[in-house]
C-alpha positions as CSV (number, residue, x, y, z in Angstrom):
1,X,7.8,20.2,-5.8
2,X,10.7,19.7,-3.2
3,X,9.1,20.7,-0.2
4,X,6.0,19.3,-1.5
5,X,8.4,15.8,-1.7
6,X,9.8,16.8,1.7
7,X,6.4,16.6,4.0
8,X,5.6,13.5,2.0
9,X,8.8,11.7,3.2
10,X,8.4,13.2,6.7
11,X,4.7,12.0,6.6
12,X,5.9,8.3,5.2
13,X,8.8,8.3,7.7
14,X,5.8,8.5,10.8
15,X,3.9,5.5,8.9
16,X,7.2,3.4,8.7
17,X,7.9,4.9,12.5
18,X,4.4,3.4,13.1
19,X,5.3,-0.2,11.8
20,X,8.7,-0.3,13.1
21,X,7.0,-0.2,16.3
22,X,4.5,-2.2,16.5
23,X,6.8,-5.0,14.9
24,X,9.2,-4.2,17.9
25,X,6.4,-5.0,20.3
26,X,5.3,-8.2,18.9
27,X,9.1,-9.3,18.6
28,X,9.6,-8.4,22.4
29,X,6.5,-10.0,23.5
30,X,6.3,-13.5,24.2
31,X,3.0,-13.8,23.8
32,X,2.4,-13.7,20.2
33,X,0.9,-16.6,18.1
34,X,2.6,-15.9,14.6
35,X,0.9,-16.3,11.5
36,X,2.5,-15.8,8.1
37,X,-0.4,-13.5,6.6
38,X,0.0,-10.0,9.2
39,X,3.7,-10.2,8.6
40,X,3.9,-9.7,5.3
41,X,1.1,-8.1,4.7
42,X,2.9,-5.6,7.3
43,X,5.8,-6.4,4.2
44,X,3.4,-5.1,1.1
45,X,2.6,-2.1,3.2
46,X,6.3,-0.9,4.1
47,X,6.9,-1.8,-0.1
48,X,3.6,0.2,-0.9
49,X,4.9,2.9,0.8
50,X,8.2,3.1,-0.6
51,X,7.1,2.6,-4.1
52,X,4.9,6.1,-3.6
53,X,8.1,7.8,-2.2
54,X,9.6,6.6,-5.5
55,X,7.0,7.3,-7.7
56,X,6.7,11.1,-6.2
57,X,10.2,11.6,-6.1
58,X,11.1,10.3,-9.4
59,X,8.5,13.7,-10.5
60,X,9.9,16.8,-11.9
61,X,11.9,18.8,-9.2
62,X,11.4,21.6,-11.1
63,X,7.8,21.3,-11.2
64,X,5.8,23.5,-9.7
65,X,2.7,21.7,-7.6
66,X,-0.2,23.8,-6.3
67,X,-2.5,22.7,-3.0
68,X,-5.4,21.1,-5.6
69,X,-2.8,19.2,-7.4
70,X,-1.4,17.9,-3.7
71,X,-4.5,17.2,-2.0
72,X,-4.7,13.6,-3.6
73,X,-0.8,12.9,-3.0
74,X,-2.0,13.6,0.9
75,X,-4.8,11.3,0.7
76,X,-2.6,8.6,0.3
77,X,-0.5,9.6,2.3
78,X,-3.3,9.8,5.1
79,X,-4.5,6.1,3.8
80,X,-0.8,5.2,4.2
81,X,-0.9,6.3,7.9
82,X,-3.8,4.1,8.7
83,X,-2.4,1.3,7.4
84,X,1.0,1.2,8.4
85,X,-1.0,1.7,11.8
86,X,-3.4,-1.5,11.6
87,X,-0.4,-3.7,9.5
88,X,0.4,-4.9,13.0
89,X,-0.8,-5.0,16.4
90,X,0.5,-1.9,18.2
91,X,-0.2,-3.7,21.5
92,X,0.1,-7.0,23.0
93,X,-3.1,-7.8,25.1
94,X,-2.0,-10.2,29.3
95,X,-4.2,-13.1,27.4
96,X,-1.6,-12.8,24.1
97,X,-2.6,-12.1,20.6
98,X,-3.2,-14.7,17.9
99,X,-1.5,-12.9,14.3
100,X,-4.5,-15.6,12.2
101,X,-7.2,-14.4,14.0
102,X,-5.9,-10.5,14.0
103,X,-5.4,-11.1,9.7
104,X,-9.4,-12.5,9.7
105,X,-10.5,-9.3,11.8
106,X,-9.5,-7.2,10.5
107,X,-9.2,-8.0,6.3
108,X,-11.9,-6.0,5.1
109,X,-10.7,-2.5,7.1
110,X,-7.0,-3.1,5.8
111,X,-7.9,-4.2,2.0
112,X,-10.0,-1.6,2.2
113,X,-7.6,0.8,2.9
114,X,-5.7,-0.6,0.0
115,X,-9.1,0.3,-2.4
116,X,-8.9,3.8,-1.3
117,X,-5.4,4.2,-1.9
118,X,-5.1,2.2,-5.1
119,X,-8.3,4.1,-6.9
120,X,-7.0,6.9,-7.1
121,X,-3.9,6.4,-8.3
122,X,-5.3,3.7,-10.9
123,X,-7.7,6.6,-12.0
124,X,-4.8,9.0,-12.4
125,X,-2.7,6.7,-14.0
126,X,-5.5,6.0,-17.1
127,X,-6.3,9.7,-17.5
128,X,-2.2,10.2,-17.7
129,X,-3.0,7.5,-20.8
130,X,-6.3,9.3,-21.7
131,X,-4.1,12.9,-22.3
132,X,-1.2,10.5,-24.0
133,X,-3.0,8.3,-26.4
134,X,-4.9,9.3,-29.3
135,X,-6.6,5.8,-29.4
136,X,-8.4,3.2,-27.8
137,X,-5.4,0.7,-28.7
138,X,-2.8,2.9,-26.9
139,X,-5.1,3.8,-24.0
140,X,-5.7,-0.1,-23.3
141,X,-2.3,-0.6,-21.7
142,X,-2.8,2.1,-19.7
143,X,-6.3,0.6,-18.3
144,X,-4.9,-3.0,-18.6
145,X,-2.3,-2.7,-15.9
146,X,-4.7,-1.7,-13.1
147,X,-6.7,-4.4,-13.7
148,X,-4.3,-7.0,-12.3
149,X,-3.8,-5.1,-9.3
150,X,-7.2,-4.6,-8.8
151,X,-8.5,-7.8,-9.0
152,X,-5.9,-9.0,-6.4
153,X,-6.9,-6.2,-3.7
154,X,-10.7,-6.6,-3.8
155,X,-9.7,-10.8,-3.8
156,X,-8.5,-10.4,-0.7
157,X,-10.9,-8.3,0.4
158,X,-13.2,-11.3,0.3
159,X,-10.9,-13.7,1.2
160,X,-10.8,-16.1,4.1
161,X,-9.2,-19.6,3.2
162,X,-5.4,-19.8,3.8
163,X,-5.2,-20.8,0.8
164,X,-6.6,-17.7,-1.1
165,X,-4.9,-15.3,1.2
166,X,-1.6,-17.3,-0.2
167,X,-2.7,-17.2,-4.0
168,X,-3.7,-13.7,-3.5
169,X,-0.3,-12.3,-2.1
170,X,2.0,-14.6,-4.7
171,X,-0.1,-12.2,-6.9
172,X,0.8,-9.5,-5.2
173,X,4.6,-10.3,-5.0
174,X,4.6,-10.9,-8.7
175,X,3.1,-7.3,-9.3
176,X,5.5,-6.2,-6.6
177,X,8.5,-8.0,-8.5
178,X,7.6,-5.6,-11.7
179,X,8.1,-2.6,-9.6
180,X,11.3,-3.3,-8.4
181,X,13.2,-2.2,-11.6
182,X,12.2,0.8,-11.8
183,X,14.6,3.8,-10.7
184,X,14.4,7.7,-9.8
């Protein structure tokens, strides 16, 4: 598992390399409208990322992983790419870029991205609870705390008023919040 845990952080250090930059050239630029939304939505994807390091490193060292049981760890690790890509403008067009009309363009590609990443980790998650519980009552938890997550990614999928953009991420800080605790 350690050199499994090894190309996943060197893979996750490109995608923060990625957003690093990007942020660099919209803080050098002086031709950026700033919006609230991009930004820290740039924020949930830099703390989605970490929390995957952290989940995969808090593992079993000592576990052995094969190629099947990686492939899905590198699909997120792919969909992490992309987004940490597309979280911010990695250029600066002469005319300027507006960060509200960037967030409205491009929504649906970067939620979506969140869908394919969150899927299948909500699916392995609730078989883990399938192979632990022996019944429905202490499966539920297990199903029950994908839900909120869920709810909040395809939301914003959909959403386009200011104001539901802002509901859905004090969602998404709260679920955030609850990750924060947890430790390797």
């Amino acid at each position: 598992m350690q050199q499994a845990l090894v190309f996943a952080s060197i893979v996750l250090g490109i995608a923060v390399a990625f957003e690093l930059q990007h942020l660099n050239t919209l803080l050098r630029s002086k031709r950026v409208k700033w919006h609230w939304a991009q930004p820290l939505f740039a924020f949930f994807v830099l703390m989605t990322m970490m929390s995957f390091w952290w989940m995969i490193a808090s593992g079993s060292a000592e576990e052995e992983i094969t190629l099947a049981r990686f492939l899905p760890i590198m699909w997120v690790l792919v969909i992490l790419n992309l987004l940490a890509a597309a979280a911010l403008p990695d250029r600066v067009p002469d005319e300027g870029i507006d960060l509200a009309a960037y967030y409205q363009e491009n929504r649906r590609y970067l939620w979506g991205l969140y869908l394919l990443i969150f899927t299948p980790l909500a699916a392995n998650w609730v078989s883990i609870g399938v192979m632990r519980s022996s019944s429905l009552h202490e499966l539920l938890p297990y199903v029950m705390s994908e839900l909120p997550p869920l709810a909040v990614i395809i939301f914003l999928f959909f959403a386009r008023r200011w104001w539901m953009v802002a509901l859905g991420y004090l969602g998404l800080a709260f679920l955030l919040v609850n990750w924060l605790g947890r430790s390797l």
